[in-house]
MARTOR-789729 format. One record per residue (C-alpha): chain; residue in three letters; residue number from 1; x, z, y. Coordinates in nm, 3 decimals. Layout:
BEGIN
<atom ch="A" aa="ALA" i="NUM" u="X" w="Z" v="Y"/>
...
end
This chain:
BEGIN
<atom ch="A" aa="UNK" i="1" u="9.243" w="9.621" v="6.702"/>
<atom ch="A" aa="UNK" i="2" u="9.215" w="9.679" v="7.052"/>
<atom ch="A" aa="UNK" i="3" u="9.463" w="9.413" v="7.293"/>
<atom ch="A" aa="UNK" i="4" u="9.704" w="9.636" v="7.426"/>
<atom ch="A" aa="UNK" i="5" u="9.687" w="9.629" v="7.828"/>
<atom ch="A" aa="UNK" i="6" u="9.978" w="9.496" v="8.003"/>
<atom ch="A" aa="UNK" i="7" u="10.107" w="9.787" v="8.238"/>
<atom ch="A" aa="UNK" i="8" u="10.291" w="9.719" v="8.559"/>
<atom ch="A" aa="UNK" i="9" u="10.476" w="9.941" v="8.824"/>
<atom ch="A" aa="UNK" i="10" u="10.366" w="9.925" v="9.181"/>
<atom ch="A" aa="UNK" i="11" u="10.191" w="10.171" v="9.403"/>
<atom ch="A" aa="UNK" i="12" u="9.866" w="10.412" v="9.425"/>
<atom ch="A" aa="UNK" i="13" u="9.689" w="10.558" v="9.727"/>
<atom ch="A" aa="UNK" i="14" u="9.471" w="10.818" v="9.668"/>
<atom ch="A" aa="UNK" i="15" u="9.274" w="10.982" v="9.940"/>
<atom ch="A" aa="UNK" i="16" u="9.377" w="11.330" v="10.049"/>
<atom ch="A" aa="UNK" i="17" u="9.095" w="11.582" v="10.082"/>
<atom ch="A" aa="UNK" i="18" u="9.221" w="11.909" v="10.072"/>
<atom ch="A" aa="UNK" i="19" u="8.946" w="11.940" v="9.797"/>
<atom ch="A" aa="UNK" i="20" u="9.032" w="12.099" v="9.443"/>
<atom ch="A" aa="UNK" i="21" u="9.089" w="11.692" v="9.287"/>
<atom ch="A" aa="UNK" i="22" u="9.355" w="11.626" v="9.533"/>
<atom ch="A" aa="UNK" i="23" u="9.550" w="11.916" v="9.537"/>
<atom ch="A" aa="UNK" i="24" u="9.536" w="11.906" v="9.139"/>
<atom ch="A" aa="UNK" i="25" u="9.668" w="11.516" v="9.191"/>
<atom ch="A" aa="UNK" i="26" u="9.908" w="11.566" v="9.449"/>
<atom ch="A" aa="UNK" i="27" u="10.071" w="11.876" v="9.198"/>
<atom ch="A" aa="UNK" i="28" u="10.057" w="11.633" v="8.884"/>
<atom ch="A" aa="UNK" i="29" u="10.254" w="11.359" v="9.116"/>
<atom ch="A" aa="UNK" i="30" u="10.518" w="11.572" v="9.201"/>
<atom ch="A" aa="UNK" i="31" u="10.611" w="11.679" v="8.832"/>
<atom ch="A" aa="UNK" i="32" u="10.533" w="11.362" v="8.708"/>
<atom ch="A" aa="UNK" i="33" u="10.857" w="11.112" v="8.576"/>
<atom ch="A" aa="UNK" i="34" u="10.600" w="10.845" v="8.634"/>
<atom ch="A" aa="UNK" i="35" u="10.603" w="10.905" v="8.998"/>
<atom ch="A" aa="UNK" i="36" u="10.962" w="10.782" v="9.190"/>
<atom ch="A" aa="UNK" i="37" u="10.826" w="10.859" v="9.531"/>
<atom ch="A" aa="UNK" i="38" u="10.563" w="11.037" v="9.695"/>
<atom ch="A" aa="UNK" i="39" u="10.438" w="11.024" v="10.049"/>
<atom ch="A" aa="UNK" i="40" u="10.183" w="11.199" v="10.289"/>
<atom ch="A" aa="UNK" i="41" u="10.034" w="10.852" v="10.485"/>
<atom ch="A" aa="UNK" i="42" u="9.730" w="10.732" v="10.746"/>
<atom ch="A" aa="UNK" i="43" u="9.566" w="10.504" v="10.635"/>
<atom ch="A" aa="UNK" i="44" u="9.399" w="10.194" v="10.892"/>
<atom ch="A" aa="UNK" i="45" u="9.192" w="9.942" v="10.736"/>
<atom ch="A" aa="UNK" i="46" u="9.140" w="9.647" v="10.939"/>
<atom ch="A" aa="UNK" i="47" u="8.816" w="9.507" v="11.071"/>
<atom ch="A" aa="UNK" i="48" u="8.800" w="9.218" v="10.760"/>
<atom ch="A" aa="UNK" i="49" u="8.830" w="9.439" v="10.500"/>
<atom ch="A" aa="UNK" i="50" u="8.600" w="9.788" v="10.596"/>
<atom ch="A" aa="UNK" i="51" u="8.283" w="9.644" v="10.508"/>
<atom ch="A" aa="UNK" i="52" u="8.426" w="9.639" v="10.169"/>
<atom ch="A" aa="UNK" i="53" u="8.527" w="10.009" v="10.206"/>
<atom ch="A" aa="UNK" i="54" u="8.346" w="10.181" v="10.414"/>
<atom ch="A" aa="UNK" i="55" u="8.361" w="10.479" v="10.250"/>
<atom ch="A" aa="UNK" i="56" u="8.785" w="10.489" v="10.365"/>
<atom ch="A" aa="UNK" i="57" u="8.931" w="10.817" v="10.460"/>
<atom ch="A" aa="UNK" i="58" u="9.195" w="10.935" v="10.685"/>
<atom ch="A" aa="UNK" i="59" u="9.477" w="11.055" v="10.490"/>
<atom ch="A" aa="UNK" i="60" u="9.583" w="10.954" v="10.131"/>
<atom ch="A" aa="UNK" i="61" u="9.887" w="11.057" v="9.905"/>
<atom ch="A" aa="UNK" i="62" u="10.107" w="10.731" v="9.823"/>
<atom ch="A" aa="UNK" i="63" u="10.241" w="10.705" v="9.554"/>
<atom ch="A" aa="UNK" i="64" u="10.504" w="10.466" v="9.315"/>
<atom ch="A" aa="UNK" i="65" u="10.471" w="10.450" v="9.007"/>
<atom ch="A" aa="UNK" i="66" u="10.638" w="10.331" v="8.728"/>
<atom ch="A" aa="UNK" i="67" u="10.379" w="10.281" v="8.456"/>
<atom ch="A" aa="UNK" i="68" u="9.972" w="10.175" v="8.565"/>
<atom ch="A" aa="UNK" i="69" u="9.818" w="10.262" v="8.223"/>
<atom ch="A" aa="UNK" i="70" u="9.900" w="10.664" v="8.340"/>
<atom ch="A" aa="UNK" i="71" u="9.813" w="10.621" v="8.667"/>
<atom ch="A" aa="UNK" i="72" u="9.447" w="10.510" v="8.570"/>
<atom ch="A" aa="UNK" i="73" u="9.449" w="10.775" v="8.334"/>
<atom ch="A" aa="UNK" i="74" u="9.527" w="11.038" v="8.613"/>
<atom ch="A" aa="UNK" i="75" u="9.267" w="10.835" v="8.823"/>
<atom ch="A" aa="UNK" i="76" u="9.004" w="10.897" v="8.597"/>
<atom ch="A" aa="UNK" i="77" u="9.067" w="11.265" v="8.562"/>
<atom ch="A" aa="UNK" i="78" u="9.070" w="11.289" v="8.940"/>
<atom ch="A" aa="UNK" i="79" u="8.805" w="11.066" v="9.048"/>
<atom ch="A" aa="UNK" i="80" u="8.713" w="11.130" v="9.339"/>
<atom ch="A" aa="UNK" i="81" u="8.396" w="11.060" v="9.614"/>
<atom ch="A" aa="UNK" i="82" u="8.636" w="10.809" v="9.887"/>
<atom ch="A" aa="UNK" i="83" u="8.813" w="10.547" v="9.695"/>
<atom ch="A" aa="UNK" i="84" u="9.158" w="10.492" v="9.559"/>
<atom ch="A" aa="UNK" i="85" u="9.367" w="10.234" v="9.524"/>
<atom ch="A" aa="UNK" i="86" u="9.624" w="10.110" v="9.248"/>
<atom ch="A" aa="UNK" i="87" u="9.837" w="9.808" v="9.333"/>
<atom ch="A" aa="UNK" i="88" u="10.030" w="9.634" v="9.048"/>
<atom ch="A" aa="UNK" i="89" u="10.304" w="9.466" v="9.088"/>
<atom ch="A" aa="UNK" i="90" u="10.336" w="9.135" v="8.921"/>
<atom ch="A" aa="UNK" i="91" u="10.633" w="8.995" v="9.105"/>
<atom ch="A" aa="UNK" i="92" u="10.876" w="9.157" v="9.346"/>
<atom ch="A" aa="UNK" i="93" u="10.933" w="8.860" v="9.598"/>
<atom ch="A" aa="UNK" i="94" u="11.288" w="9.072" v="9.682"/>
<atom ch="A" aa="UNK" i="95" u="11.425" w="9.416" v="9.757"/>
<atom ch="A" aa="UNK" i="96" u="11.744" w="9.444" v="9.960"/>
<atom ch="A" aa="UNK" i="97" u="11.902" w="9.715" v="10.166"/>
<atom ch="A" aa="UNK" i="98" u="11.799" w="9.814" v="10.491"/>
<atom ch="A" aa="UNK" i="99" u="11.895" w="10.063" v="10.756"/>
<atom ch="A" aa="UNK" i="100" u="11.666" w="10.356" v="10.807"/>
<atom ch="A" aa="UNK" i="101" u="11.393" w="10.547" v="10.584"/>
<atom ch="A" aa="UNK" i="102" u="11.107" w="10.353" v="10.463"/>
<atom ch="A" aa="UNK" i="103" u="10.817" w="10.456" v="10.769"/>
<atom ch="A" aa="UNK" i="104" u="10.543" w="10.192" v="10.693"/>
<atom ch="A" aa="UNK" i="105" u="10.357" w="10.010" v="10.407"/>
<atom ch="A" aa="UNK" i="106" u="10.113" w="9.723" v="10.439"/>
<atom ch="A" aa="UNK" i="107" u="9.916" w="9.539" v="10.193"/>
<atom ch="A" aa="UNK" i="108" u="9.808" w="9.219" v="10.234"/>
<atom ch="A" aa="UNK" i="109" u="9.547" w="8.957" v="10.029"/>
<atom ch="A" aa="UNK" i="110" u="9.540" w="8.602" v="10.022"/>
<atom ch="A" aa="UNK" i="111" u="9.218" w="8.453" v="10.101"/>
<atom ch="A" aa="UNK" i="112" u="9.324" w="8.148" v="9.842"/>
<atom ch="A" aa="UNK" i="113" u="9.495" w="8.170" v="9.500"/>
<atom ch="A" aa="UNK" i="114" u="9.852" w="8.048" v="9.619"/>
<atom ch="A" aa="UNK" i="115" u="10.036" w="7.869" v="9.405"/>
<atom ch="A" aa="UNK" i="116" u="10.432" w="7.926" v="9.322"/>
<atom ch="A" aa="UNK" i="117" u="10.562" w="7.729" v="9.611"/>
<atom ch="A" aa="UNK" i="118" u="10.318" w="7.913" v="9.861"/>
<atom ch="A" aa="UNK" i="119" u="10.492" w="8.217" v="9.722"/>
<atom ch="A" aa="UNK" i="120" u="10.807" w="8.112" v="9.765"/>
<atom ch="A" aa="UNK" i="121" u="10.721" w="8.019" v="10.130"/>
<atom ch="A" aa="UNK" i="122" u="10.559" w="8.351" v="10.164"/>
<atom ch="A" aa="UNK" i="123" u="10.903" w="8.545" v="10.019"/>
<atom ch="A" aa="UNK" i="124" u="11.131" w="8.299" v="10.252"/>
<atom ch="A" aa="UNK" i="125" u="10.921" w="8.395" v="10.592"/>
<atom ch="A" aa="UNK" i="126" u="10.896" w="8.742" v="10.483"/>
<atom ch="A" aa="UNK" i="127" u="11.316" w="8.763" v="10.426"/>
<atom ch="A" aa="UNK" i="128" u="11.350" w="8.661" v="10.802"/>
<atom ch="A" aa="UNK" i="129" u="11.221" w="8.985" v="10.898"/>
<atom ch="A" aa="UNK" i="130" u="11.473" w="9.179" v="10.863"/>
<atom ch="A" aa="UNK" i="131" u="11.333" w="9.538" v="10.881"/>
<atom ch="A" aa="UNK" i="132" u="11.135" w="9.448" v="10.543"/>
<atom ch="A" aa="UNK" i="133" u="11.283" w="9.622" v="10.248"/>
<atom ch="A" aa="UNK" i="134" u="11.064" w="9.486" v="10.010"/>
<atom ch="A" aa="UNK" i="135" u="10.809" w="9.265" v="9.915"/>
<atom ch="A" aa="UNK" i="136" u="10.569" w="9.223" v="9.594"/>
<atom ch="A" aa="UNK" i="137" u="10.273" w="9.037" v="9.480"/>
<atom ch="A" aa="UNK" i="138" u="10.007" w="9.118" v="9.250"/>
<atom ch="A" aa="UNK" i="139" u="9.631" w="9.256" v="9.191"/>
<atom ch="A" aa="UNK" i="140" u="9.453" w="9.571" v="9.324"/>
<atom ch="A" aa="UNK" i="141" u="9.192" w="9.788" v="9.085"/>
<atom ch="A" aa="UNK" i="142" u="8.964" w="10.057" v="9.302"/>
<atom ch="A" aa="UNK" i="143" u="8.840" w="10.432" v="9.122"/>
<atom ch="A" aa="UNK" i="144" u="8.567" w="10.612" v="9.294"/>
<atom ch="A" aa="UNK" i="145" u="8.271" w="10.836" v="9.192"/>
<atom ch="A" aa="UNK" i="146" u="8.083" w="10.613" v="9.421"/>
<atom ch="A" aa="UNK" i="147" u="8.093" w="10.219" v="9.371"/>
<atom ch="A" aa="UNK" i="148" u="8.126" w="10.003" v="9.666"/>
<atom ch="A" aa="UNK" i="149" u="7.776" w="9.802" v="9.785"/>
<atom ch="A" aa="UNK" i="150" u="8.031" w="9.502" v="9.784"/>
<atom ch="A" aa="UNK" i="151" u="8.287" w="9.414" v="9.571"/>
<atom ch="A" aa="UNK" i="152" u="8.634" w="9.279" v="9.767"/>
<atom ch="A" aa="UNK" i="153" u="8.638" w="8.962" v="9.658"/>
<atom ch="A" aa="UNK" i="154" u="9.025" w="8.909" v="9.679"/>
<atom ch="A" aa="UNK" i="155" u="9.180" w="9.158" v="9.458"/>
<atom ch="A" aa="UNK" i="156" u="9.391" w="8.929" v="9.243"/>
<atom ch="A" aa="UNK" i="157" u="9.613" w="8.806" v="9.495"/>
<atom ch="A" aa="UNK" i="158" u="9.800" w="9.067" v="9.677"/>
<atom ch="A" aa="UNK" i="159" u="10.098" w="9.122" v="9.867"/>
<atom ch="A" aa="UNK" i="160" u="10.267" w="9.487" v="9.970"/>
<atom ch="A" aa="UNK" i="161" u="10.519" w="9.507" v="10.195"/>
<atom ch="A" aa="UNK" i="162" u="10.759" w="9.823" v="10.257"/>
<atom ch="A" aa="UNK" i="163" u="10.931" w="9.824" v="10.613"/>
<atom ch="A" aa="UNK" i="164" u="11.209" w="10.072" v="10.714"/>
<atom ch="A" aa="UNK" i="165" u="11.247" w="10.168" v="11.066"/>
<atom ch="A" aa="UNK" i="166" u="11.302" w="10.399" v="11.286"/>
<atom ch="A" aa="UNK" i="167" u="11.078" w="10.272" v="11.566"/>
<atom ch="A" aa="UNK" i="168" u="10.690" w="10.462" v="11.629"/>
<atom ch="A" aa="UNK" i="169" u="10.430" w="10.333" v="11.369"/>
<atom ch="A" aa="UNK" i="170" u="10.265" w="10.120" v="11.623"/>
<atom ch="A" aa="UNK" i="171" u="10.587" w="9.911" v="11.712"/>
<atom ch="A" aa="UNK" i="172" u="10.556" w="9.864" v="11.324"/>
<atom ch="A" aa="UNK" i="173" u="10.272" w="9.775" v="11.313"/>
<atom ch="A" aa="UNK" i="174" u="10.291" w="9.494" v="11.562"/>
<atom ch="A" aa="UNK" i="175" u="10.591" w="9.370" v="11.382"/>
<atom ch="A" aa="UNK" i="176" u="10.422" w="9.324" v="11.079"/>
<atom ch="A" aa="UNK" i="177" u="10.116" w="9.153" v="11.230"/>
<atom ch="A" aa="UNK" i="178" u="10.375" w="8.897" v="11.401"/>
<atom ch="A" aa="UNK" i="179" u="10.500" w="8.844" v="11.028"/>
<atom ch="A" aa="UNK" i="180" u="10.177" w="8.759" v="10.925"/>
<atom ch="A" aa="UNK" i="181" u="10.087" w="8.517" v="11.210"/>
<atom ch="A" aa="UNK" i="182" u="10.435" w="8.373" v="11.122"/>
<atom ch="A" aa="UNK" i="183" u="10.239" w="8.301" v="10.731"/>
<atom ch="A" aa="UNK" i="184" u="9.904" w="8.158" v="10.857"/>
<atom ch="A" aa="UNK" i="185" u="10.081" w="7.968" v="11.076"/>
<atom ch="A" aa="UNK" i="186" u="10.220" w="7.773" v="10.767"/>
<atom ch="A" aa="UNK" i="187" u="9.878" w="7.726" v="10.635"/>
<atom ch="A" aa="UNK" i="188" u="9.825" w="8.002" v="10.408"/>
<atom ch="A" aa="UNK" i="189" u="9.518" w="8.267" v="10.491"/>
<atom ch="A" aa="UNK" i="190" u="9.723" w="8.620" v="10.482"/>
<atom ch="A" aa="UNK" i="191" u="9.493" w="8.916" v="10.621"/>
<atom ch="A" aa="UNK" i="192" u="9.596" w="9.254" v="10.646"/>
<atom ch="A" aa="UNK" i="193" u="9.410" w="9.558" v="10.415"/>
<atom ch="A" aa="UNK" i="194" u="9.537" w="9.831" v="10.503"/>
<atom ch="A" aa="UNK" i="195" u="9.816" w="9.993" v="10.693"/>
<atom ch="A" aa="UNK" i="196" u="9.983" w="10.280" v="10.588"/>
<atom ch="A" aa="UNK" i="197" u="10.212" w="10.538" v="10.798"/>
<atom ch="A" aa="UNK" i="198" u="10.440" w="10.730" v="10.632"/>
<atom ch="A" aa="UNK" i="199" u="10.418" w="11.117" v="10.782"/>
<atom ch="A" aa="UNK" i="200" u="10.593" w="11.319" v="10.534"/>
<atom ch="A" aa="UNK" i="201" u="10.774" w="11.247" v="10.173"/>
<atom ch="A" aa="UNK" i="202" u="10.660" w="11.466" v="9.981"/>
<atom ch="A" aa="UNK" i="203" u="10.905" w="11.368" v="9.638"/>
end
């Protein structure tokens, strides 16, 4: 008998193409009760981790999901040419309350496998900022028609962070990469992904 795979909730990011596949996606989010939220984004990969994705696009849908077993099944259906990406949530460092609309997401990988007190230390710096909503760790898995020349080497050890503001994406964005300066700065190798702006909720 087959092992049955462990499913998580997290996040997706498909790209956008305006091609037949991503319409067809973007309809089956909407009406799906595996999808709590949907969002139009931009996606900006940093310089570190492009070589590993060059094949990155503009605009993706993002997506959070409740269930990953359905969302690589939807993956699969919709595979597409540019490459998407499921995050799985193994741990939510926290969630809390904050004031304004979620505007940003940025994923993070660790360039070491951390242990449980570098986590900790990870959750406690990331609670000082307090336009971070919340915080998760876990593992990345990639779909694409195409596979990559290189394969990211750092996909088990993750970390997505959701910030709410209601400052430009920019100012955002320079907050975040103060947060993670505030991490290496504690010895621990945190390099950004990919940063995603949030243009338009779309569920």
């Amino acid at each position: 008998m087959s092992q049955l795979e462990v499913s998580y909730s997290g996040y997706v990011c498909a790209p956008y193409l305006h091609t037949h596949e991503s319409v067809e996606l973007k309809e089956s989010w909407i009406n799906s009760k595996n999808i709590e939220k949907l969002f139009f984004v931009t996606g900006t990969f940093s310089t570190e981790s492009k070589p590993y994705f060059s094949d990155s696009t503009n605009h993706y849908l993002l997506a959070k999901f409740k269930d990953s077993a359905k969302i690589s099944k939807d993956l699969i259906k919709h595979n597409q040419d540019k490459t998407s990406f499921v995050f799985n949530i193994h741990d939510d460092l926290f969630r809390r309350e904050v004031n304004g609309d979620t505007n940003f997401v940025t994923v993070y990988y660790l360039e070491y496998g951390e242990d449980g007190e570098d986590f900790q230390e990870i959750a406690n710096l990331l609670l000082k900022r307090e336009k971070i909503e919340k915080a998760g760790f876990g593992n990345m898995n990639t779909f694409c028609l195409t596979p990559s020349k290189f394969t990211f080497p750092y996909s088990e050890h993750v970390v997505v962070i959701e910030v709410a503001s209601e400052k430009s994406h920019q100012s955002v964005k320079k907050y975040c990469e103060q947060t993670r300066r505030d991490v290496n700065r504690k010895g621990m190798t945190m390099t950004n992904l990919m940063s995603l702006s949030i243009l338009d909720q779309l569920k």
